[in-house]
C-alpha positions in Angstrom: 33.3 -4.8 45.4 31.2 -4.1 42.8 34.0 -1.0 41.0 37.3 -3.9 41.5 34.9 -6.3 39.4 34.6 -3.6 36.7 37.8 -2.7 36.5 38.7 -6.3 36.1 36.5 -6.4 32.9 38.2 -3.3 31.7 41.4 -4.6 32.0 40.9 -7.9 30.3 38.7 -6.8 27.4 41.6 -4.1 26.9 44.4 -7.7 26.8 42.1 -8.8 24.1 41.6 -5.9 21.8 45.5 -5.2 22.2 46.1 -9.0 21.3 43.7 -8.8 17.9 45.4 -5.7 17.6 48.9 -7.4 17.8 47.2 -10.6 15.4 46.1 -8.2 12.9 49.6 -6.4 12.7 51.3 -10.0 12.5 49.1 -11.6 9.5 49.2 -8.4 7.7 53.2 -8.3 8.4 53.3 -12.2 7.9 51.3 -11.2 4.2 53.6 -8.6 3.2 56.4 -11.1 3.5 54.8 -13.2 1.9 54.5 -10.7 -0.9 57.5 -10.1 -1.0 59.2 -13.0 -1.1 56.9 -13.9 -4.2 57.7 -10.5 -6.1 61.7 -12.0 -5.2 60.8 -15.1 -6.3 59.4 -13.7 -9.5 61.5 -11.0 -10.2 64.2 -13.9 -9.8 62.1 -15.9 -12.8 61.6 -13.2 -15.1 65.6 -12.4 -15.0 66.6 -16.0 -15.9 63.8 -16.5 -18.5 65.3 -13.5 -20.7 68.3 -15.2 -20.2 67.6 -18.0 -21.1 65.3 -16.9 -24.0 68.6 -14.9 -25.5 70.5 -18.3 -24.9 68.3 -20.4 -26.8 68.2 -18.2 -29.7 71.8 -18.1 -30.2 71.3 -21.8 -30.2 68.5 -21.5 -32.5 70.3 -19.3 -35.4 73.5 -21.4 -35.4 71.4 -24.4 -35.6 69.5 -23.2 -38.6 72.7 -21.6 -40.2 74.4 -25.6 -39.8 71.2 -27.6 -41.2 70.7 -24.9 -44.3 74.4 -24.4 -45.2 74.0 -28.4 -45.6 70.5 -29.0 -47.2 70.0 -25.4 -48.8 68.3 -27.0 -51.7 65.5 -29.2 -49.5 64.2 -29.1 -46.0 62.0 -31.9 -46.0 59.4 -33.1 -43.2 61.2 -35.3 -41.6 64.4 -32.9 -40.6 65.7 -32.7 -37.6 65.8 -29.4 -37.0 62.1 -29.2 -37.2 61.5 -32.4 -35.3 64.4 -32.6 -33.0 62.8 -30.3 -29.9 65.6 -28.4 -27.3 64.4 -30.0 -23.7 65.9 -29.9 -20.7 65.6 -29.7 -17.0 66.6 -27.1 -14.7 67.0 -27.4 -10.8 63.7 -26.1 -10.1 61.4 -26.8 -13.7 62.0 -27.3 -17.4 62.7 -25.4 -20.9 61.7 -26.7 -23.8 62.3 -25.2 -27.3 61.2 -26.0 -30.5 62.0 -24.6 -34.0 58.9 -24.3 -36.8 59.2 -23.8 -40.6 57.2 -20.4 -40.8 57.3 -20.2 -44.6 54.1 -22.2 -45.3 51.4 -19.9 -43.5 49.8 -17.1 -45.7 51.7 -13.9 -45.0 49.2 -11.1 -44.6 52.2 -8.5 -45.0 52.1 -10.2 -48.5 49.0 -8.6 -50.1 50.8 -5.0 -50.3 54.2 -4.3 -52.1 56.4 -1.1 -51.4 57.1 1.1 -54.2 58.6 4.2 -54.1 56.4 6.7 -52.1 54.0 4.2 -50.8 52.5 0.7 -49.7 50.2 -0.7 -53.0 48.4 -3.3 -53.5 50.0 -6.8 -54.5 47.3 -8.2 -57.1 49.1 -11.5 -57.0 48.8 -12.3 -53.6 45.3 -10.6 -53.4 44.3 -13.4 -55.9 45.2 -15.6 -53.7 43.9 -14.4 -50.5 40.7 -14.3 -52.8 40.9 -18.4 -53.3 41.5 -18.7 -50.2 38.6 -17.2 -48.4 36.2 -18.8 -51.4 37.1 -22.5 -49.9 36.5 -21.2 -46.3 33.3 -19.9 -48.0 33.6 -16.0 -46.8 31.5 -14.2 -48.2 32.6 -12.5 -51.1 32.0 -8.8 -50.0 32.9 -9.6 -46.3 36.6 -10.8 -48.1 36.9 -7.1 -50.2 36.5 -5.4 -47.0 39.4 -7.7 -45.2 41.7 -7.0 -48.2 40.8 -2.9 -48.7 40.7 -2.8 -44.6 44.3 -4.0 -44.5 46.1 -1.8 -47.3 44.9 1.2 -45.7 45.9 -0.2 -42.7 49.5 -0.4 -43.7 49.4 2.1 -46.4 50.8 5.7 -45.8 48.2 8.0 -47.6 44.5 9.0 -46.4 42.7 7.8 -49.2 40.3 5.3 -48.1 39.7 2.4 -50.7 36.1 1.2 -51.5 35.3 -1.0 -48.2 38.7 0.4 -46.8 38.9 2.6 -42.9 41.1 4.7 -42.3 42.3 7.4 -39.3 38.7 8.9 -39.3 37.4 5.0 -38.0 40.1 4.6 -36.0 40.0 7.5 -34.2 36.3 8.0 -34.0 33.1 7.5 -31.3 32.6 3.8 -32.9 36.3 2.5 -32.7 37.4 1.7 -29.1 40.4 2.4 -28.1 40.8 5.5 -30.5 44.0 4.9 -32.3 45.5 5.8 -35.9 46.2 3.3 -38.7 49.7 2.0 -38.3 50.8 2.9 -41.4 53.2 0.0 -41.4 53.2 -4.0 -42.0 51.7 -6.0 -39.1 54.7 -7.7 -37.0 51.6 -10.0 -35.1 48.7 -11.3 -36.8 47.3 -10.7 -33.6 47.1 -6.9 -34.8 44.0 -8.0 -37.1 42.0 -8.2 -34.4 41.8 -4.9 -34.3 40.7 -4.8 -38.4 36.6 -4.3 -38.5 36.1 -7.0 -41.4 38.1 -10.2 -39.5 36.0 -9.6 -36.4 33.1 -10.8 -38.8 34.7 -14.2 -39.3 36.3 -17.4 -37.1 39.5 -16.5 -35.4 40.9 -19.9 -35.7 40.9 -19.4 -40.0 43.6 -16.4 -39.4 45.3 -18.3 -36.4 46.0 -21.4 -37.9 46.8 -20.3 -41.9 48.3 -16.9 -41.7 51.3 -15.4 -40.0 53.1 -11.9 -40.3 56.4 -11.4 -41.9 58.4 -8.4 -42.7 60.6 -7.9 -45.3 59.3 -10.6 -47.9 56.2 -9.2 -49.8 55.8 -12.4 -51.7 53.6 -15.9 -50.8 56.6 -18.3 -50.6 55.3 -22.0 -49.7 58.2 -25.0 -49.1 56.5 -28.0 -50.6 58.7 -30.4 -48.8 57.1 -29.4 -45.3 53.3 -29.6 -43.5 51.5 -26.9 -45.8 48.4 -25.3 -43.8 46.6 -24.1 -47.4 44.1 -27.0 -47.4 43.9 -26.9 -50.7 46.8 -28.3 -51.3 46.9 -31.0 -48.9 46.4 -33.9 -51.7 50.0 -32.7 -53.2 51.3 -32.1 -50.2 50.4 -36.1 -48.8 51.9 -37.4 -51.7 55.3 -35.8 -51.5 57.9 -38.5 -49.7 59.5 -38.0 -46.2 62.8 -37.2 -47.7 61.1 -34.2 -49.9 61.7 -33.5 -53.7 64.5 -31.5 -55.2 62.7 -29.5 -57.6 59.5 -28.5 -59.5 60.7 -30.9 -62.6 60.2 -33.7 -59.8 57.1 -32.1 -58.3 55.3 -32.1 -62.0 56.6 -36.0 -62.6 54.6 -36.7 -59.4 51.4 -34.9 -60.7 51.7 -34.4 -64.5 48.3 -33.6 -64.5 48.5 -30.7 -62.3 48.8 -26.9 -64.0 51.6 -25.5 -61.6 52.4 -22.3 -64.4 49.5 -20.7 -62.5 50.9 -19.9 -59.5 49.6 -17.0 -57.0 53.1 -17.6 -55.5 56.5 -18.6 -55.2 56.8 -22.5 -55.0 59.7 -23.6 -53.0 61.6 -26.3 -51.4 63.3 -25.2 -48.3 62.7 -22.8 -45.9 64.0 -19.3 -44.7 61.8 -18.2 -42.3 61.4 -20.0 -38.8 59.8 -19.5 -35.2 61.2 -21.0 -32.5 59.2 -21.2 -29.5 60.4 -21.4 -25.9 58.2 -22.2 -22.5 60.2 -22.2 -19.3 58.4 -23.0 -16.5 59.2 -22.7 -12.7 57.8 -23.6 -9.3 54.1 -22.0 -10.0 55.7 -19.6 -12.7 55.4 -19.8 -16.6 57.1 -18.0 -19.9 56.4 -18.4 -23.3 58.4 -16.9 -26.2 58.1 -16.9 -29.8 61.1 -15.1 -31.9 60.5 -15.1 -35.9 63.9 -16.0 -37.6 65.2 -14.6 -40.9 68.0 -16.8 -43.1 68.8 -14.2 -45.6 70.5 -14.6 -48.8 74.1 -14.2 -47.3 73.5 -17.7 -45.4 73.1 -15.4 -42.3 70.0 -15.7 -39.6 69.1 -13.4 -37.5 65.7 -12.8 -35.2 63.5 -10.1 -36.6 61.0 -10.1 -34.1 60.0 -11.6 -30.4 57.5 -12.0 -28.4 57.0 -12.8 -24.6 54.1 -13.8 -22.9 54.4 -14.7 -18.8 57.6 -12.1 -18.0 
């Protein structure tokens, strides 16, 4: 009696091990589908996003080719191609779009000229980057270390300058991770992170005033449109909605004002533009941000993108 009432025990706690065995293999089967149809599910997302992305900048460039072959001499404020965001709905979220004037931040590609055999320094802009930093009071040796630090950054010889690193910082014990000096402009601002001297001061100073453009090794600011040099912000409040035309009109609103001293190139419209895109889906989310180029030849074209979520 006693051996039938053990065997019975056997043979049930046997059922329930081989059930929580069979439970286990179902959730972790159950999980893996689960998985799965999430990595479809994204895979899905990331393919329509580029899509889309592509789409909208074909939309982008012929909208900006329209609006400047019509207003080359003024893009004020209050145009539409700056105010006038792309939005719509999909079946399962919404893209919306939206097209900046990226000629008033302070290009940091714009404190080096090209000459024949090498990246120098551009003393104009340099000046500049010098007033700037004084009314953000940066100290003034912290503000030759940003400027040397980024020429030998870009520039294409060894030779360090007076505060400036090069390849033996970069790729030594106290620089992590080792790298080289790009020996190139900077297509993201987010590269001077990676530059000693602006780790010393507020992020949000470089984020919300500079930018990085390629190809144009001049400060070119569009008086008709929000300026963020705060400096100028008086001028810039006075200026009406519908812009001005010129600098004869500019100096008849502020004939006190010297503007012969210039550390750049005053304009009134605009030819350089980001356009940024966020699609989101279901519990999915894409950002992009492509810098547009309208060149001389009343042709734009993107120069560079960016994608963050994909």
């Amino acid at each position: 009696m006693y051996h039938q009432t053990n065997n019975k025990g056997v043979v049930l706690i046997s059922v329930l091990l081989i059930i929580l065995l069979l439970s286990s293999v179902a959730v972790i089967i159950g999980n893996n589908y689960l998985i799965s149809l999430k990595r479809a599910a994204y895979l899905e997302f990331q393919s329509t996003s580029l899509n889309m992305f592509k789409n909208l900048e074909s939309l982008a460039l012929k909208k900006v080719d329209i609006e400047l072959k019509f207003n080359s001499n003024k893009l004020a404020r209050n145009n539409s191609l700056l105010n006038n965001d792309l939005y719509f709905e999909t079946d399962e979220g919404m893209v919306i779009a939206k097209i900046l004037d990226n000629s008033n931040c302070f290009n940091i590609n714009a404190l080096v000229i090209k000459n024949q055999k090498n990246y120098i320094e551009n003393k104009k802009s340099i000046d500049a980057f010098r007033k700037f930093m004084r009314f953000h009071s940066i100290d003034n040796n912290l503000v030759e270390e940003m400027i040397d630090q980024v020429i030998d950054w870009i520039d294409l010889d060894s030779d360090p300058r007076a505060y400036g690193l090069e390849d033996y910082f970069y790729s030594g014990p106290l620089n992590n991770p080792k790298e080289y000096s790009g020996r190139r402009l900077f297509f993201s601002i987010d590269e001077l992170k990676g530059i000693p001297a602006f780790r010393k001061i507020d992020w949000q100073i470089i984020k919300n005033n500079f930018c990085s453009i390629i190809g144009n090794s001049d400060l070119t600011l569009n008086l008709n449109t929000p300026l963020a040099l705060s400096e100028a912000q008086y001028i810039i409040d006075t200026i009406p909605e519908e812009g001005i035309e010129n600098l004869n009109s500019l100096k008849a609103l502020h004939p006190i004002a010297n503007f012969e001293a210039q550390y750049g190139n005053i304009k009134f419209t605009s030819s350089t533009f980001d356009l940024t895109t966020v699609i989101t889906q279901n519990n999915f989310s894409a950002k992009s941000t492509s810098k547009i180029i309208h060149d001389k030849n009343k042709n734009s074209y993107i120069i560079s993108r960016t994608y963050n979520g994909i």
